[in-house]
N, C-alpha and C positions, 0 to 999 in steps of 0.2 A: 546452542542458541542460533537462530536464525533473523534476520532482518529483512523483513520483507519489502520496506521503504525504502532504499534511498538511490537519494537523486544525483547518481554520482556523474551525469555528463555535466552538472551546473559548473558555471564557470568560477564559481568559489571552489573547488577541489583542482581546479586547471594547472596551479601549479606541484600538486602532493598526491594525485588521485594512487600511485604505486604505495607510497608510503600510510594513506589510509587505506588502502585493502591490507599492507602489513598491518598494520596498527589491529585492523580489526581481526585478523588470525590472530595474533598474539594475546588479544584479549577474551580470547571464546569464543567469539562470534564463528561459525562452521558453515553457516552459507549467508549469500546476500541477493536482495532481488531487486533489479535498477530498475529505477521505472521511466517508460517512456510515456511521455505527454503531448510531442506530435510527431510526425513522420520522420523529423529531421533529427529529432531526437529520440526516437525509437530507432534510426541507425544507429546512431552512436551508442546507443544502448546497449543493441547489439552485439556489435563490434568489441565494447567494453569486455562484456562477458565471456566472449573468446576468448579475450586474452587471461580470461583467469578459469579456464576449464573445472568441474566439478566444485564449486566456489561461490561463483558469481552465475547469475540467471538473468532474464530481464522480463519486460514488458514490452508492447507492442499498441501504443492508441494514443487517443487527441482526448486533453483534457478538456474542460468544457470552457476553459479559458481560451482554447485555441479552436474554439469549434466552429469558428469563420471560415478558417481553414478548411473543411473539411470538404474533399470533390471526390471526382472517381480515381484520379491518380495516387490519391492520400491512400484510398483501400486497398488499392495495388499494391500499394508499397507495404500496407502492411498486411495483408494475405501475403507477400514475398517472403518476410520476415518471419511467419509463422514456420515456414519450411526449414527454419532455424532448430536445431534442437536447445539453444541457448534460452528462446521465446516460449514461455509457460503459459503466457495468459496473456489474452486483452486490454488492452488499459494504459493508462488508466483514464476512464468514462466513467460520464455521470452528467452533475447538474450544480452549478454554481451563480445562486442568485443574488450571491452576496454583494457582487460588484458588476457584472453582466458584462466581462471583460466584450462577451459575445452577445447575441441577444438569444432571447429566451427560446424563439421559434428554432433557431439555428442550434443554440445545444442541444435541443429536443433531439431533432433529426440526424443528429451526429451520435446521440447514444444509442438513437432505435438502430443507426446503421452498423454498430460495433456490436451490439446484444445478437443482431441479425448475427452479423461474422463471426462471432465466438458461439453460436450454436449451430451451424453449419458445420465447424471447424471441432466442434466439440471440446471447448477451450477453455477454461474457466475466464472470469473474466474479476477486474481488481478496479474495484468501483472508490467513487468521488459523490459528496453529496453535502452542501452546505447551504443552509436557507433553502433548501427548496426540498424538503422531505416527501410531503403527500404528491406534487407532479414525480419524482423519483421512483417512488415505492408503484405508482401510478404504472409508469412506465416497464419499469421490471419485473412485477409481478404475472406479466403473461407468460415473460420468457423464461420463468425460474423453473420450470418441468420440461426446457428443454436444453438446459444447461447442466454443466458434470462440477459445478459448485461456483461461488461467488464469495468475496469479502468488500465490507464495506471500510476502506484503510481508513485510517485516521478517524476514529468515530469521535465527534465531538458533542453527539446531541442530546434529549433528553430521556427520561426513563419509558415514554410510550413511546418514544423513537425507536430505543432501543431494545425493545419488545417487540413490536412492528417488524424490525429487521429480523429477528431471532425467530418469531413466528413465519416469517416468508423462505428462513432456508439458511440465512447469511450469514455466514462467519464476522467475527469482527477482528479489525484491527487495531489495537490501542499503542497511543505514541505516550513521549515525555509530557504532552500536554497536561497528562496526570498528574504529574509532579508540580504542577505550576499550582500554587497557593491561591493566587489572583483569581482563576479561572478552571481551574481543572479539581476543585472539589463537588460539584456534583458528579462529576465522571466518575470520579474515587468510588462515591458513592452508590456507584451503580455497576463497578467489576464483578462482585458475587453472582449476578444474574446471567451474567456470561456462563454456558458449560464449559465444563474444562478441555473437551476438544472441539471446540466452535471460535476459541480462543488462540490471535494470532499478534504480535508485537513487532514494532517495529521502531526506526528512527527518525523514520522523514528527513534525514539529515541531506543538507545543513541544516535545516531549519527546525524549531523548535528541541533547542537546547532543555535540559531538565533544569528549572532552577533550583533544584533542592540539592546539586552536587553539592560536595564537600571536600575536598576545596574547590569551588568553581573552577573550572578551565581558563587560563587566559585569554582565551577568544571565547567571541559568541557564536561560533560557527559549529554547528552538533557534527558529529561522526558515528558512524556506526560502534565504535567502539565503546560507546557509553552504552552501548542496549546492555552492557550485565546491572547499569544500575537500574533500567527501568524494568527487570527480570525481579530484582531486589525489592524494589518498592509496590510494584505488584502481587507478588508473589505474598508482602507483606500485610496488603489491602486486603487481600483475600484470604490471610491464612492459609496459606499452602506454603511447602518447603522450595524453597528458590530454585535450586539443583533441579528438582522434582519437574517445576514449571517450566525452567527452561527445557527442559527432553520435551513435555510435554507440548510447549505452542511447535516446537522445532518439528516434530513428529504432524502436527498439523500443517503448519508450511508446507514440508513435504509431500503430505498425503491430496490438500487440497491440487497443488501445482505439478502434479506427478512428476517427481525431481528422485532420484532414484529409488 
């Protein structure tokens, strides 16, 4: 099983970050992919991944949350970081018009500039997109014939979203959000249209816990370690053998990210 989410520089893992990479060996999980969201934390991203050679991998971009941020020294830093063989992919970029941490002019130019870098680089790249589908799909779809693959993580949208994406090229990524009763039953509803190697999972951890554990975790804080339930519960949704699934997205991770 592989997790291609999580966000282990967050300062929720600050005090346990050793003991949840154990956590997550011990429990299946056989690689993980950090993601970085801006420069400063595409170092530590990094860095992180070092210290846990054949393990841990990372990312290398300015989410669109941080996309005020973005100059020429940002690029710098992460063309540097690409020299890493720890840095698989771009990202994670995109388009976040949910809340406009940034403005809209500003995320734009900040993904055409990382789309730019990861097909230069020939890099794949681990894309972000919420509330703002048609300028997204907009914007990527020029670059998809000169990119060596893309995933759209955390997909949270609807069934011609998620067509849209599948027709232009994109892997997906599905988190615990599935699990969530409240909000993640159309998702449910639309895993079989996934192929099964297009098909990639992860934890976004910390954030979104699965609510369907049993017995919940004392904290609300998610961990990589819980990806064998959302392997289970998918696996489930779709009628495929769990075992089966997990090789199978793991085999995807790897193939998209050239990780050995």
């Amino acid at each position: 099983m592989f997790d291609i989410g999580v966000n282990l520089t967050s300062t929720q893992f600050a005090k346990d970050r050793e003991k949840v990479v154990k956590r997550a060996r011990e429990a299946g999980v056989t690689g993980i992919l950090i993601t970085g969201t801006n420069a400063l934390e595409s170092q530590q991203a990094q860095s992180l991944a070092q210290q846990h050679p054949d393990f841990c991998w990372s990312t290398a971009g300015v989410h669109p949350h941080h996309a005020s941020e973005w100059s020429g020294d940002t690029a710098a830093t992460l063309r540097r970081l690409t020299e890493s063989d720890q840095v698989v992919a771009i990202g994670e970029c995109g388009l976040d018009f949910n809340r406009n941490f940034s403005a809209q002019d500003q995320q734009e130019y900040a993904f055409h500039a990382q789309l730019e870098l990861a097909a230069e680089l020939a890099m794949p790249v681990f894309l972000h997109c919420r509330d703002a589908h048609s300028r997204f799909i907009a914007i990527l779809k020029p670059w998809m014939d000169k990119l060596p693959g893309a995933v759209v993580h955390c997909f949270t949208g609807t069934q011609s979203e998620i067509e849209e994406c599948l027709a232009l090229g994109l892997s997906v990524g599905i988190t615990g959000w599935v699990c969530d009763e409240r909000r993640g039953m159309e998702l449910r509803q639309l895993l079989p249209l996934i192929p099964a190697d297009r098909l990639l999972l992860e934890t976004d951890a910390p954030y979104l816990l699965p609510r369907d554990m049993q017995p919940r975790p004392p904290s609300r804080r998610n961990e990589p370690c819980f990806l064998p339930h959302i392997v289970q519960q998918v696996a489930a949704w779709r009628g495929e053998d769990a075992e089966w699934l997990g090789q199978q997205t793991t085999a995807n991770s790897r193939n998209l990210f050239k990780i050995g």
